[in-house]
N, C-alpha and C positions, 0 to 999 in steps of 0.2 A: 504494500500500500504506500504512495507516494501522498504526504500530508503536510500542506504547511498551515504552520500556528505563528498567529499574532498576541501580543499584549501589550497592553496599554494602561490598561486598570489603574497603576500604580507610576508613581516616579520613573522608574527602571523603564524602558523599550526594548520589546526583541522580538527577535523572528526567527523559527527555527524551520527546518527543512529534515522529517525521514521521508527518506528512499529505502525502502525494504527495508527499515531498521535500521539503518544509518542516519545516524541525525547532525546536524550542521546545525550552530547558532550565532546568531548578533545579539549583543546586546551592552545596553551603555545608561548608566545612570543620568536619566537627561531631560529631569524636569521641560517641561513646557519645549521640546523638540522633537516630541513622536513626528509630530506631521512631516519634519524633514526628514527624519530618519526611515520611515518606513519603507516608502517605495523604493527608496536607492537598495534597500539592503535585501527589499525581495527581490529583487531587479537581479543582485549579488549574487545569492544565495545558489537562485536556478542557475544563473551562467555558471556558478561554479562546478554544479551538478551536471550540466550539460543536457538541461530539460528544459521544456515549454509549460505554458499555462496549461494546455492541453491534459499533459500526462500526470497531472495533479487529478488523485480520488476525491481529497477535500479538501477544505481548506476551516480553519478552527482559528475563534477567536476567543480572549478572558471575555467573562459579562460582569466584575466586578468580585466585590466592591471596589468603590474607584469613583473619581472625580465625576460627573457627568460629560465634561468637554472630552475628557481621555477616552471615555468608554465611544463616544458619539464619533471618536477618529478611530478608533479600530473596527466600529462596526462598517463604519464608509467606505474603510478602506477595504475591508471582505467583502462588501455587499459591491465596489468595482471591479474588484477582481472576480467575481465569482458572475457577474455580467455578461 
């Protein structure tokens, strides 16, 4: 199963990528910079894996607890991607 997971919830950003069980992460303590962070580092993550949106099963995000603004950029950001 090929799954990427976002979070946001919390101060911390990250983004991780399994591929059959191998998992890959970003993440960076960074108050009030999900919004930049994110896209670059899925962007990242796949090229590093050498896959597309495509060959993603699912895609997973935190739903809290957590600020409202944090929660409302990770859900964005999966409900684009998942588009």
């Amino acid at each position: 199963m090929n799954l990427l997971a976002i979070e946001t919830a919390t101060e911390t950003c990250s983004v991780a990528l399994s591929i059959d069980g191998e998992v890959a992460e970003l993440y960076e303590h960074a108050p009030r910079q999900h919004a930049e962070l994110l896209l670059p580092w899925v962007k990242r993550l796949l090229a590093e894996a050498e896959i597309g949106f495509a060959a993603l099963d699912a895609i997973a995000f935190s739903r809290g607890p957590g600020s409202f603004t944090s929660l409302r950029i990770g859900i964005g950001v999966v409900q684009g991607l998942a588009w």
